[in-house]
C-alpha positions in Angstrom: -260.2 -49.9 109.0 -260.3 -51.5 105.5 -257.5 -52.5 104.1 -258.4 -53.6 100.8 -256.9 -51.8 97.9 -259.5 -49.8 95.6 -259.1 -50.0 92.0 -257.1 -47.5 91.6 -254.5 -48.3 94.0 -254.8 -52.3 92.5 -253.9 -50.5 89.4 -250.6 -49.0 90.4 -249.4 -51.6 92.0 -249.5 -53.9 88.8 -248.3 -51.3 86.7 -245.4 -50.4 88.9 -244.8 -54.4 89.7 -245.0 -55.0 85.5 -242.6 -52.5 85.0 -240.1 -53.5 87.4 -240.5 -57.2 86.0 -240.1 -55.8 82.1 -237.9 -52.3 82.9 -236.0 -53.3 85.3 -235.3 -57.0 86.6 -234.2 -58.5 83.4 -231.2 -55.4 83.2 -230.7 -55.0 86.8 -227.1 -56.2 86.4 -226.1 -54.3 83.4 -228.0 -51.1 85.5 -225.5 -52.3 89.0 -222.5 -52.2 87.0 -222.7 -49.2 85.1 -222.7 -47.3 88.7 -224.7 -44.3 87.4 -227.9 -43.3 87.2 -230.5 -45.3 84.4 -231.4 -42.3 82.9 -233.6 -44.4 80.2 -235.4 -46.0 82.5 -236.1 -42.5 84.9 -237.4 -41.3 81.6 -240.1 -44.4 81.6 -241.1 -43.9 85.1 -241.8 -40.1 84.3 -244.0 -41.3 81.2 -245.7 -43.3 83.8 -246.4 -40.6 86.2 -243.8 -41.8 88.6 -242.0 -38.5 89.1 -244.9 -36.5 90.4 -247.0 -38.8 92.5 -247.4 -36.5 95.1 -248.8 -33.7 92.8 -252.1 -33.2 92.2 -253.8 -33.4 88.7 -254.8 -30.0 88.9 -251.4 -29.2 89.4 -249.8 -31.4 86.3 -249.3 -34.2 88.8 -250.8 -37.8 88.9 -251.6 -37.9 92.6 -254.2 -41.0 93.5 -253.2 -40.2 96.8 -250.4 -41.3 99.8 -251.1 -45.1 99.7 -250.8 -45.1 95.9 -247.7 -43.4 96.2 -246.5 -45.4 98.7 -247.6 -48.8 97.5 -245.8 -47.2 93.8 -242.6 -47.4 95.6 -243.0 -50.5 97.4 -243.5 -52.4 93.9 -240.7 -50.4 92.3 -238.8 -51.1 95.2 -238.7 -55.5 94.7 -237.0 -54.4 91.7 -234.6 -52.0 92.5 -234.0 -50.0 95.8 -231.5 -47.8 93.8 -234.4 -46.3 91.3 -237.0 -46.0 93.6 -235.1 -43.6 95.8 -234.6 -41.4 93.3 -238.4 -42.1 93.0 -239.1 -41.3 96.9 -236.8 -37.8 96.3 -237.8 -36.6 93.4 -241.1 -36.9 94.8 -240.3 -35.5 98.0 -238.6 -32.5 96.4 -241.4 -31.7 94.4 -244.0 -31.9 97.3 -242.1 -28.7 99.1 -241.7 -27.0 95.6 -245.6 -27.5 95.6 -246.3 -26.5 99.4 -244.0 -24.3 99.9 -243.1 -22.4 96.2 -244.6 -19.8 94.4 -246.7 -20.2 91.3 -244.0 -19.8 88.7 -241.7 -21.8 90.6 -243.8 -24.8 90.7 -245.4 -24.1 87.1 -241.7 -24.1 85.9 -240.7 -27.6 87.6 -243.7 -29.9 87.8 -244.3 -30.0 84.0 -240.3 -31.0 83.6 -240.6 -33.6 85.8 -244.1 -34.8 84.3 -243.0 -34.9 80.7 -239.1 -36.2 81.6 -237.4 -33.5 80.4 -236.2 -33.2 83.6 -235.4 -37.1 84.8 -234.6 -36.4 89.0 -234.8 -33.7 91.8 -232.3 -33.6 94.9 -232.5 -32.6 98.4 -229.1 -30.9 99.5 -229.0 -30.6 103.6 -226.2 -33.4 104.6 -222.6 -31.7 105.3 -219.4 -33.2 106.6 -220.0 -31.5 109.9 -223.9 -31.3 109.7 -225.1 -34.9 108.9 -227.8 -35.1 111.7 -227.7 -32.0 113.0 -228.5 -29.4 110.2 -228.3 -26.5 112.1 -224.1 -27.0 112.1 -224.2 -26.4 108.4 -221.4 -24.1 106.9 -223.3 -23.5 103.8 -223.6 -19.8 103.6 -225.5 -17.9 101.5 -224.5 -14.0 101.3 -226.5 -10.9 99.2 -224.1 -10.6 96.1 -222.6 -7.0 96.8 -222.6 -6.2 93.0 -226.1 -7.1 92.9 -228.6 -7.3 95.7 -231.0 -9.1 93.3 -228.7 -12.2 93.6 -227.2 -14.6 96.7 -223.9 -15.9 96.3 -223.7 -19.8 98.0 -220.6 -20.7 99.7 -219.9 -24.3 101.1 -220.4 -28.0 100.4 -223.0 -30.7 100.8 -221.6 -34.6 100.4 -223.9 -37.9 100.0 -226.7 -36.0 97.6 -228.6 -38.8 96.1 -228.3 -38.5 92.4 -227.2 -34.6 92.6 -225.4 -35.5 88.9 -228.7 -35.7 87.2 -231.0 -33.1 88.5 -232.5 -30.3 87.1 -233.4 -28.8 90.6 -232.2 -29.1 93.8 -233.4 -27.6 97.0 -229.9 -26.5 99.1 -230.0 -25.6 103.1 -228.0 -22.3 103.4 -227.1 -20.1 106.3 -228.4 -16.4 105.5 -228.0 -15.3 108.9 -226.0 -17.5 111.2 -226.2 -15.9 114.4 -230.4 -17.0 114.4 -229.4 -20.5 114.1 -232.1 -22.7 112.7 -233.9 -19.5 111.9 -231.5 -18.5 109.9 -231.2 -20.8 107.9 -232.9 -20.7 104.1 -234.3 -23.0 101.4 -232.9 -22.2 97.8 -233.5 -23.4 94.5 -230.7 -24.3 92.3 -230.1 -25.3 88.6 -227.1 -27.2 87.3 -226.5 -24.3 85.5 -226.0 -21.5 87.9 -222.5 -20.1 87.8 -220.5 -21.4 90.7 -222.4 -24.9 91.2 -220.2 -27.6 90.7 -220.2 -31.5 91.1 -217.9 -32.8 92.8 -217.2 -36.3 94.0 -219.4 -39.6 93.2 -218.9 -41.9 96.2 -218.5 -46.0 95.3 -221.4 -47.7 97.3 -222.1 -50.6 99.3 -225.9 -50.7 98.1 -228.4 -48.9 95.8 -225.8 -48.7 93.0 -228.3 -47.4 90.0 -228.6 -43.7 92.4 -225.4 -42.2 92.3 -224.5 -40.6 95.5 -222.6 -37.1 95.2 -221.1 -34.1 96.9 -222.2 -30.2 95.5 -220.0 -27.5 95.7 -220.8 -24.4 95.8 -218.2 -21.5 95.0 -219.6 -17.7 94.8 -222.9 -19.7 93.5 -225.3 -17.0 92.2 -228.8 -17.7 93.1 -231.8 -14.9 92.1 -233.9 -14.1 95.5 -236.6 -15.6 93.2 -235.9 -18.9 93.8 -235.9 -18.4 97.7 -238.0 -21.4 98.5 -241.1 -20.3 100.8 -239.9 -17.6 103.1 -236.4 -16.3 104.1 -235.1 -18.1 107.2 -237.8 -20.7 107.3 -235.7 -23.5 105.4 -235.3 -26.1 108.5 -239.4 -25.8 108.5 -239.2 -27.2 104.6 -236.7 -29.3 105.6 -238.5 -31.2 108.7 -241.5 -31.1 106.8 -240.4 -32.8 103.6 -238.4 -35.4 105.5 -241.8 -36.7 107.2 -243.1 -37.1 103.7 -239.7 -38.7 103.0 -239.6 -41.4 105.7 -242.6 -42.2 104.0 -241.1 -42.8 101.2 -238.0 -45.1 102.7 -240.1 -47.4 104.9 -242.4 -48.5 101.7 -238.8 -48.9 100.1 -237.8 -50.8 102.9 -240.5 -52.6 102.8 -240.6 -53.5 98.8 -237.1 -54.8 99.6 -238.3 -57.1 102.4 -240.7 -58.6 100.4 -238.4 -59.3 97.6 -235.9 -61.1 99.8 -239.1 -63.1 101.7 -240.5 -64.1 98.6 -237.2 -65.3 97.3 -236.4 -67.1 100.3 -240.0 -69.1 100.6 -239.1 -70.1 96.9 -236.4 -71.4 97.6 -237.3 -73.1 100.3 -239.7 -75.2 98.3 -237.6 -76.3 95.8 -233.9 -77.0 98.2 -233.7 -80.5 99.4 -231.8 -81.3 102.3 -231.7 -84.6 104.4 -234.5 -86.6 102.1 -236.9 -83.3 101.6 -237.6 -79.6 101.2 -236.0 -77.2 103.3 -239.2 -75.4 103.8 -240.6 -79.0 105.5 -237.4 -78.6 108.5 -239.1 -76.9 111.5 -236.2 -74.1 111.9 -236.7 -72.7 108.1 -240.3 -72.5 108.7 -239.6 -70.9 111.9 -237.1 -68.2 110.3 -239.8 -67.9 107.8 -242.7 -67.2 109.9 -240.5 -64.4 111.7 -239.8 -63.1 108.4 -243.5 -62.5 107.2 -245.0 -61.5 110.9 -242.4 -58.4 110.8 -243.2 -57.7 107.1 -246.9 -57.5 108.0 -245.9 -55.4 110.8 -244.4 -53.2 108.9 -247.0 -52.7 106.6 -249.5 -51.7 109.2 -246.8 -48.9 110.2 -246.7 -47.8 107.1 -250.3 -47.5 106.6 -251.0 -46.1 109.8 -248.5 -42.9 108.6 -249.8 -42.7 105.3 -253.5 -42.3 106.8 -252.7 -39.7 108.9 -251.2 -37.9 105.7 -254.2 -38.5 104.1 -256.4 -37.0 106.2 -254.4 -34.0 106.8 -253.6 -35.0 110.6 -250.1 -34.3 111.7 -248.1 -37.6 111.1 -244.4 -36.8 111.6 -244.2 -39.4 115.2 -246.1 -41.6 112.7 -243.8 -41.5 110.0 -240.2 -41.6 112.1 -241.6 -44.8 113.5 -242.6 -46.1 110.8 -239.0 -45.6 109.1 -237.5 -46.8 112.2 -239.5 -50.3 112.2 -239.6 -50.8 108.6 -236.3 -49.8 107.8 -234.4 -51.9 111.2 -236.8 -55.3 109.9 -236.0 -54.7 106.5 -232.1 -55.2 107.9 -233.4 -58.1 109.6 -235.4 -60.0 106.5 -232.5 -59.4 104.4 -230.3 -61.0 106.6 -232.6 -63.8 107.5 -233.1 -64.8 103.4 -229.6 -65.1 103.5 -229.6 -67.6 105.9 -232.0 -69.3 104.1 -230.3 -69.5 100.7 -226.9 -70.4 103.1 -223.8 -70.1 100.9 -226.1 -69.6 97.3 -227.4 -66.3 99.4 -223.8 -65.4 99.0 -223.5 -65.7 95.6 -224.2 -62.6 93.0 -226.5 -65.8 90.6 -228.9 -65.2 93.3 -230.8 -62.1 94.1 -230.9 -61.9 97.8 -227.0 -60.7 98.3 -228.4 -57.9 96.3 -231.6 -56.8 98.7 -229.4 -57.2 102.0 -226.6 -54.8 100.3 -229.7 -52.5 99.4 -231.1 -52.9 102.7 -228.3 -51.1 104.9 -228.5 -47.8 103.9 -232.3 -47.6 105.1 -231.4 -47.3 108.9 -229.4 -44.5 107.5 -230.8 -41.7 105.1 -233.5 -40.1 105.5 -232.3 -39.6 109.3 -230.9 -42.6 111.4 -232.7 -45.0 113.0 -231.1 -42.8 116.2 -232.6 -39.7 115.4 -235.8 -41.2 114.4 -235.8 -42.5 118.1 -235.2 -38.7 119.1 -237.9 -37.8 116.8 -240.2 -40.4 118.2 -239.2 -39.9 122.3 -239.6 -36.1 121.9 -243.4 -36.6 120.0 -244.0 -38.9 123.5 -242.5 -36.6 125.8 -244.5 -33.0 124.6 -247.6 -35.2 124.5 -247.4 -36.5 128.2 -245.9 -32.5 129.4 -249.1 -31.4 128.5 
């Protein structure tokens, strides 16, 4: 396997690595503090094709492929966790618009995106009673009795990544309860639709610049155009985009790794302790070693996913461990650069108490590093029952 990067690939990664050093870095606690979403900065990433990596040309997308996308987030990612998961969504959401949408449902959201009219996308699935199990959802979604052209959505969905600021959201309803996962459908939704509501924006540990939201949905009228793929098939979207999303988390786990290991061998050469550089003591080069033979770990998970994507091979065992080993050593790194730094790491001058707050939600969204271990045991299980 060859792992050098083509041009191409070389290419976005300095783009997306100069942008986070010009965009982002130099604001990044000015962005923390305002707890919302950098809507100026989205804007830039759109301009720079950021939005719709996973789209084709063809389709009004800059696709150069699944590592380019990947690597995209990685290098956003050492600047700020908290933009490039509204990166990874957006993406994501736009994917299953693309797969799984009619013409003039793509044709009406890709060239938003693109041009950055339309700044984010959400995913709506998560519920207070249906976090990792969706099919416990109470999300209901009724034909409108006045007029059968319309559903009416009923219910509630709580931790939506930047739900405040899209212009489309896919939302997991119920249309026929008593089929259970088969009753269950993807629907479009607009900000604008009557009924829609936000409601509260949750105060965070971590990834501060994406606001985290509940939806509300009262009587929300929804045309039976913007069905998404096929009535009752929504949990097939759904399992399918969060492949492509855990994707999307490990190479943000992994951007954030990076930036705490980098920071930590840096420091390393230039604190003194006991007559000479910390990074000369036997137990710092010891943590530190650790700390890069996981990261390059890591990577070769990641990689190993996004090939199988590439080539159209079924990837989603791939992918959920992938998430699970990038995302539990991200954790790990974090902590570790901490230790490094000792009481500076605590301190808000330096930027590693940043990436291990960043860090902990990794093992969470996207599916828990739990479930991902379901995910992973039941890929083993049907292969060996064959």
């Amino acid at each position: 396997m060859d792992f050098q990067l083509n041009e191409e690939e070389q290419a976005v990664v300095e783009m997306c690595t100069q942008f986070g050093e010009t965009e982002i870095t130099p604001r990044i606690r000015e962005l923390e503090d305002a707890h919302e979403l950098p809507r100026d900065v989205l804007k830039k990433m759109a301009d720079l094709g950021l939005l719709t990596m996973t789209i084709s040309e063809e389709d009004g997308g800059s696709s150069l492929g699944p590592l380019a996308y990947a690597l995209a987030i990685k290098s956003i990612a050492k600047a700020d966790a908290g933009l490039a998961v509204t990166m990874s969504v957006t993406n994501m959401v736009i994917e299953a618009i693309r797969k799984f949408g009619r013409p003039e449902q793509y044709n009406k959201y890709i060239p938003q995106l693109a041009s950055g009219d339309m700044i984010a996308a959400a995913f709506a699935l998560t519920e207070s009673m249906a976090g990792s199990n969706p099919m416990e959802m109470r999300t209901k979604a009724t034909i409108d009795p006045n007029d059968g052209d319309y559903f009416l959505l009923n219910g509630e969905k709580i931790f939506i990544s930047h739900g405040d600021a899209s212009g489309i959201i896919i939302v997991m309803a119920k249309t026929d309860p008593a089929l259970g996962g088969r009753g269950i459908t993807a629907f479009l939704v607009e900000p604008e639709d009557e009924g829609f509501a936000v409601g509260k924006k949750e105060e965070k540990m971590g990834i501060l610049t994406s606001s985290t939201v509940s939806l509300n949905f009262d009587n929300c009228r929804v045309h039976k155009s913007r069905i998404l793929g096929e009535l009752g098939k929504g949990l097939n979207i759904a399992f399918s985009s969060l492949d492509s999303g855990r994707i999307g988390i490990s190479a943000q786990a992994i951007g954030i790794a990076e930036a705490a290991f980098e920071a930590a061998a840096s420091y390393a050469t230039e604190r003194f302790q006991s007559g000479k550089k910390i990074i000369e003591h036997q137990g710092i080069q010891f943590k530190l070693a650790d700390m890069l033979t996981k990261l390059n770990a890591c990577r070769m998970m990641l990689y190993q996913a996004v090939s199988l994507k590439a080539a159209g091979q079924p990837f989603t065992q791939e992918a959920a461990m992938a998430k699970l080993f990038c995302t539990e050593n991200c954790n790990q790194i974090t902590y570790d650069a901490i230790q490094v730094f000792g009481g500076y790491g605590y301190i808000k001058e330096y930027p590693v108490e940043k990436y291990y707050r960043d860090a902990r939600i990794n093992t969470i969204y996207e599916g828990t590093s739990e479930i991902q271990k379901i995910v992973i045991g039941r890929g083993i299980m049907n292969s060996f029952s064959q």
